[in-house]
N, C-alpha and C positions, 0 to 999 in steps of 0.2 A: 655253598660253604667253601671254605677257601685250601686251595691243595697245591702243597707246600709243592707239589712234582711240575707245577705249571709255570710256564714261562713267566716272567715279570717286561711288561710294552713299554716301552720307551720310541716317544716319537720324533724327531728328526726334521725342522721345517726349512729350505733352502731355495730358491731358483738357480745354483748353480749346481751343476750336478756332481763336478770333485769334489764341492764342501761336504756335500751328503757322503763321498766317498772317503773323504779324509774324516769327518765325524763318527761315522759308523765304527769304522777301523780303532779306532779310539776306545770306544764302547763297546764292541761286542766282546763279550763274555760267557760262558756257562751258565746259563737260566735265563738270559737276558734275551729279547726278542727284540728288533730294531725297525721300525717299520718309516719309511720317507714318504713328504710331503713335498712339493717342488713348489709350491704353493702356498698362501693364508687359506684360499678356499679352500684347496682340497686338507688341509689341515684340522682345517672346521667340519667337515665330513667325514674324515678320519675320528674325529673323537665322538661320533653321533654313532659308531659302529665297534670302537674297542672302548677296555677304561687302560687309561697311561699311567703308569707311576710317576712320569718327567717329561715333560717335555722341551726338547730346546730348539731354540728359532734365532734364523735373522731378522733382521731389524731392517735393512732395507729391501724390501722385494717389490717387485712391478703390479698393479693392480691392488693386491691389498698388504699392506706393511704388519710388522711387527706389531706393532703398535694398535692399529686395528682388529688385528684376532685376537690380539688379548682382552681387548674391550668386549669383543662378543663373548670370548669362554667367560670369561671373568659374570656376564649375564644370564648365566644358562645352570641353571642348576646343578644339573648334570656334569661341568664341568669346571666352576666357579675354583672350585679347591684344587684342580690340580697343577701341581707347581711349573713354573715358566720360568725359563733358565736363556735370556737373549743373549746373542750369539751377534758379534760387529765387528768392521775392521773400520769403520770412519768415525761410529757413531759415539767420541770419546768427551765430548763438549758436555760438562755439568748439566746443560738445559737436556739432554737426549736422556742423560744417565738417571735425573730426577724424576722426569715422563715416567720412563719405563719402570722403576720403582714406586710412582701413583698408580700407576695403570694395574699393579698386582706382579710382578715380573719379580720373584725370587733372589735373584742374583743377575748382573752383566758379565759377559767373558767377553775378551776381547784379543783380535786375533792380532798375530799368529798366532795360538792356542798352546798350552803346556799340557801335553795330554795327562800327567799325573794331578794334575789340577781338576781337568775336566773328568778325571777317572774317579778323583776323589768325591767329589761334589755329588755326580751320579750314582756312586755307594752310600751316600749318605740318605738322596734321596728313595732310591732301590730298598732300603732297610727299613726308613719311615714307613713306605707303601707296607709292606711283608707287615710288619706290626701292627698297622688301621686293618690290613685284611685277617690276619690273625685274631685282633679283639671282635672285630664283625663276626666272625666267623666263632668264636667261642660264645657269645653274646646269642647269638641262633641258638647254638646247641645248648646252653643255659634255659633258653626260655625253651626250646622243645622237650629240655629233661623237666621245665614247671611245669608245662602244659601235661605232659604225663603223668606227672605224680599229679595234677589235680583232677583229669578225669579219673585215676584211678580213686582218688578220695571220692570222687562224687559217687563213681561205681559201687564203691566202699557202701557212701550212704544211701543207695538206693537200695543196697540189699539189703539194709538194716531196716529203712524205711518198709520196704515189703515183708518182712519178717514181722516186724512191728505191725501190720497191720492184717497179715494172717494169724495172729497171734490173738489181738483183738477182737477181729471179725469172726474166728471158729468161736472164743468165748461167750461172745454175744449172742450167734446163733445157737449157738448148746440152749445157756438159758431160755434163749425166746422159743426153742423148739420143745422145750420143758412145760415152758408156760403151754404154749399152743394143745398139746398132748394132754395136759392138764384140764384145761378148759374144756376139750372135747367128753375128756372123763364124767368133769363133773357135773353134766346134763344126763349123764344115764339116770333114769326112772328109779331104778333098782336100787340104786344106792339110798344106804342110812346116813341118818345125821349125822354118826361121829365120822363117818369112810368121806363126808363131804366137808367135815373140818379140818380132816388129814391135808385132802388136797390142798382146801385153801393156805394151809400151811406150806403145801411143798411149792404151791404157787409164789407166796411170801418169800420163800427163801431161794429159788430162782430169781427174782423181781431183785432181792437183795444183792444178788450176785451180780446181776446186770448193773447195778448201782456202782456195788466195787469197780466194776472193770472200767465203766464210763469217769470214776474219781482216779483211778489211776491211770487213764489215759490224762486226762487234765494234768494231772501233777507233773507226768512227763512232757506232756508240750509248754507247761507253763515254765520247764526249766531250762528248757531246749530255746526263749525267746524273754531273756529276762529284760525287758526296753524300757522299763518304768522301775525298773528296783533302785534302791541307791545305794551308790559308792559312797566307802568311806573308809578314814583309816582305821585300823584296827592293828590289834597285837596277838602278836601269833603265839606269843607265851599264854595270853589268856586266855584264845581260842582253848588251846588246846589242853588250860587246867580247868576250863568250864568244862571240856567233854570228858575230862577224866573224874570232875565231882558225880556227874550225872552217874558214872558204873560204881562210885566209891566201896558201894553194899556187897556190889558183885565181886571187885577188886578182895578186899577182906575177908570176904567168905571162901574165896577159891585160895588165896593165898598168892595174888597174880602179882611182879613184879613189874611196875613200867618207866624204863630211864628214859625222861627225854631231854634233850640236847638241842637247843637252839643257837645259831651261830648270832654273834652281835649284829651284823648286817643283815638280818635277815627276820628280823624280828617283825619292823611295818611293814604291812602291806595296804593300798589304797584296791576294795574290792566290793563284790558285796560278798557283805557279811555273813549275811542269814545263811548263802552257800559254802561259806568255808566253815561256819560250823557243823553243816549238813555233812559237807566230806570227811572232815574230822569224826565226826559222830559217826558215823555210817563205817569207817574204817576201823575204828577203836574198836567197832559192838562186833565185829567180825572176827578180830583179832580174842577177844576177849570170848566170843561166842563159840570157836572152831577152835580151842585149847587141845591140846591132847592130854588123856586121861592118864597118859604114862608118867609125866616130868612135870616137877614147877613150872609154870607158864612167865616167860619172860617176853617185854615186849617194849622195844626199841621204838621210839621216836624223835628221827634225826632232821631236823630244819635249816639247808642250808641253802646262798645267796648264789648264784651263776649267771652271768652278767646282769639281767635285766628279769631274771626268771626268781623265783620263789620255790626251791625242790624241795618237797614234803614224802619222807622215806618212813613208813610205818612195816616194820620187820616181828615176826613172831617166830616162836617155835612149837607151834600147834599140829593141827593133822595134816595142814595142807592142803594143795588141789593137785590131781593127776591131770596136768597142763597138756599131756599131747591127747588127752583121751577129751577133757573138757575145754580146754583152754579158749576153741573157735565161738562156743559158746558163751562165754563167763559172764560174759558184759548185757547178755539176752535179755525178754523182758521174763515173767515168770520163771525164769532160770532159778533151779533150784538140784544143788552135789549132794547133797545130805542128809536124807529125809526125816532122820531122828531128830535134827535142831528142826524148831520152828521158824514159818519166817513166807515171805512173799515171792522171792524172787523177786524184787524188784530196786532192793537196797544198792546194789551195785549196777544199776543201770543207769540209776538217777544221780547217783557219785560220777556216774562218766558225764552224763549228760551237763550237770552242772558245770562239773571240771572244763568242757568242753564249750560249756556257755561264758565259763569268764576266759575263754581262749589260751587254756592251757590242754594237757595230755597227761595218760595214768597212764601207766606201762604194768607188768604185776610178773614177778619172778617166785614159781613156787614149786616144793618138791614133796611128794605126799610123806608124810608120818615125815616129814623134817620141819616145815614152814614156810610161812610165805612174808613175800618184799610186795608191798603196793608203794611206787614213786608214782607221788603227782607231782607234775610241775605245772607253775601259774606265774604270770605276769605281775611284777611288782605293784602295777599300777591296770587297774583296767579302765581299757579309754573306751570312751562312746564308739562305735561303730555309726 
C-alpha cells in the first residue's frame, strides 16, 4: 500500500559523471530519491531492484545506447510503462529525435539543460507516479474492505444456515423420538384397545408433524433457489391492490386504514411475481395482524424508485417489536414475539429469503406499543445469475 511518507525514485542514466552531478543537482528535492546509473546495463538492473517514477538517460553512451535500454524496458513488463525522458547534446537531427519517440522515450531534452524546464517536466511526472500509486493503493483497500464485508456475509450465513438446521433437526428428532417411544408402548400385552388407538393417534400426529417440518423446510430452500421461476413485468399498484383485496373482510371489520403511495417511476418492475406478492402478502397480514388494540390502525404503503432499486416501505402503528430484546432473532425460522396471534413463525423468514432470492434486502425499524417500518428494496429488473 502506498505511503505517502516515502521517497518517490527517480533514476539518472549517464557515462559521464558531472552530467550525473549537474542532473542530480537539478532534481533533488524534498521526497524525491535520486539514484545514478553510469551505464544502459546497470540502468537495466537498476530498475529489476527499485519501481522509478522517471527516468532520464543519455542517448549516447559506450556499450549500450539510449536507445537500446529503452528497447529492453520498453519489453519487460515490469518496466514497459515507466516513462523515459532522453537527455542529448549532439543527438538534434529529426532522424535521432523520431527513433527516440518510436522506441517509447517520453520527451527529448537537449543540452545545455534549463533546469526550470527539467524541474518542470519531473513534477509533472513525480505527480502522475503519486496518483497511479494512490489509486493502486486505494484499489487494495477497496477490495480488502469487499473481501471483509463478504466473508462476513458468508459468516452471517453460515450462522443462519446452522440455526436453520438445528432448528430442523431438534424438530425432527422430537417427533421421531415421539414416534419411537410410541411404538415401544404400544406392544405392551396389557394394554386395551382403545389405550392402543390413543397411540396410534399420537403416532399420527407426530408423523404429521414431521411432515410439516420436512414441507417447511422445502418451501424455504425452494425460495432461497428460485432458477426455473419466471420473470416478468408486473405492476406494483396491482401487486399491492391484489394483496390488500385478499384482507378486505379484515380491513372493514377492524376499521383499518391503508394509504398507499406509489411514485410514477416506480410502478414496473421486471421480477418474479409469485415473490412479490408473497412479500407484499406476508407484510400486509403482519401489519394488519399485530394492530394495537388501543388506536385506529393505520397503515402506510409507500413505493418508491432509487437508482436502479425498487424501495417498498410498509409502516404501521400497531404494537410493535421490542427490537433490542428480539430484533437478532426476527428473521428466525419458527420465530414466533406473540403468542396470543396465531401463526408459524416462518412468515418473515420466507419474506427475507425471497426478498433475498430476487437480490434485494429488508431492513425493519420498530418501536413496541408505537409500530413498525419494514423497507424492502429489490432490483428493477432481476437478471439471471
Amino acid at each position: 500500500m502506498y505511503n505517502q511518507a516515502e521517497n518517490v525514485k527517480i533514476l539518472i542514466v549517464d557515462d559521464r559523471p558531472e552530467n550525473l552531478f549537474a542532473l542530480e543537482a537539478i532534481l533533488e528535492d524534498e521526497g524525491i530519491e535520486i539514484i545514478q546509473a553510469h551505464s544502459g546495463c546497470e540502468a537495466i538492473s537498476l530498475t529489476s531492484l527499485h519501481d522509478f517514477a522517471l527516468i532520464f538517460a543519455d542517448v549516447q553512451m559506450p556499450e549500450m545506447d539510449g536507445f537500446e535500454m529503452l528497447e529492453i524496458l520498453r519489453s519487460n513488463v515490469h518496466t514497459r510503462l515507466v516513462p523515459v525522458i532522453f537527455v542529448t547534446a549532439i543527438s538534434k537531427e529529426d532522424k535521432y529525435v523520431n527513433r527516440g519517440y518510436s522506441e517509447g522515450a517520453v520527451d527529448y531534452l537537449f543540452k545545455p539543460l534549463n533546469p526550470n524546464i527539467v524541474k518542470s517536466k519531473a513534477d509533472v511526472f513525480v505527480a502522475l507516479y503519486k496518483q497511479k500509486l494512490a489509486f493502486e493503493s486505494q484499489k487494495l483497500k477497496d477490495a480488502k474492505l469487499e473481501k471483509t464485508k463478504l466473508l462476513d456475509e458468508l459468516s452471517q450465513k453460515i450462522n443462519e444456515v446452522s440455526r436453520f438446521n438445528y432448528v430442523i433437526s431438534h424438530n425432527l428428532r422430537s417427533s421421531i423420538a415421539s414416534i419411537i417411544g410410541l411404538s415401544d408402548i404400544i406392544n405392551i400385552p396389557s394394554l386395551s384397545e382403545s389405550e392402543k388407538l390413543k397411540i396410534v393417534d399420537y403416532i399420527r400426529d407426530s408423523s404429521l408433524k414431521m411432515d410439516e417440518v420436512v414441507r417447511d423446510l422445502g418451501a424455504v430452500l425452494d425460495a432461497s433457489a428460485p432458477l426455473d421461476l419466471k420473470k416478468e413485468w408486473a405492476s406494483m399498484s396491482a401487486l399491492i391492490h391484489h394483496s390488500k383485496h385478499l384482507f378486505e373482510s379484515q380491513i372493514q371489520k377492524s376499521d383499518i386504514s391503508i394509504n398507499i403511495n406509489i411514485a410514477e417511476n416506480a410502478n414496473e418492475i421486471f421480477t418474479i411475481k409469485s415473490y412479490m406478492e408473497n412479500i407484499i402478502h406476508n407484510l400486509l397480514s403482519n401489519a394488519i395482524k399485530y394492530k394495537s388494540p388501543i388506536r385506529k390502525t393505520e397503515i402506510f404503503i409507500d413505493v418508491s424508485r432509487r437508482n436502479d432499486y425498487i424501495i417498498i416501505a410498509i409502516s404501521d402503528n400497531g404494537i410493535g417489536i421490542d427490537l433490542p430484546r428480539n430484533g437478532k432473532h426476527l428473521f428466525g425460522l419458527y420465530k414466533r414475539f406473540n403468542v396470543e396471534m396465531e401463526g408459524k413463525g416462518l412468515g418473515l423468514l420466507m419474506t427475507k429469503t425471497q426478498v433475498e432470492a430476487l437480490g434485494g434486502d429488508i431492513n425493519v425499524e420498530s418501536v413496541a406499543d408505537i409500530g413498525s417500518i419494514f423497507t424492502v428494496r429489490v432490483p428493477m429488473a432481476v437478471i439471471e445469475k
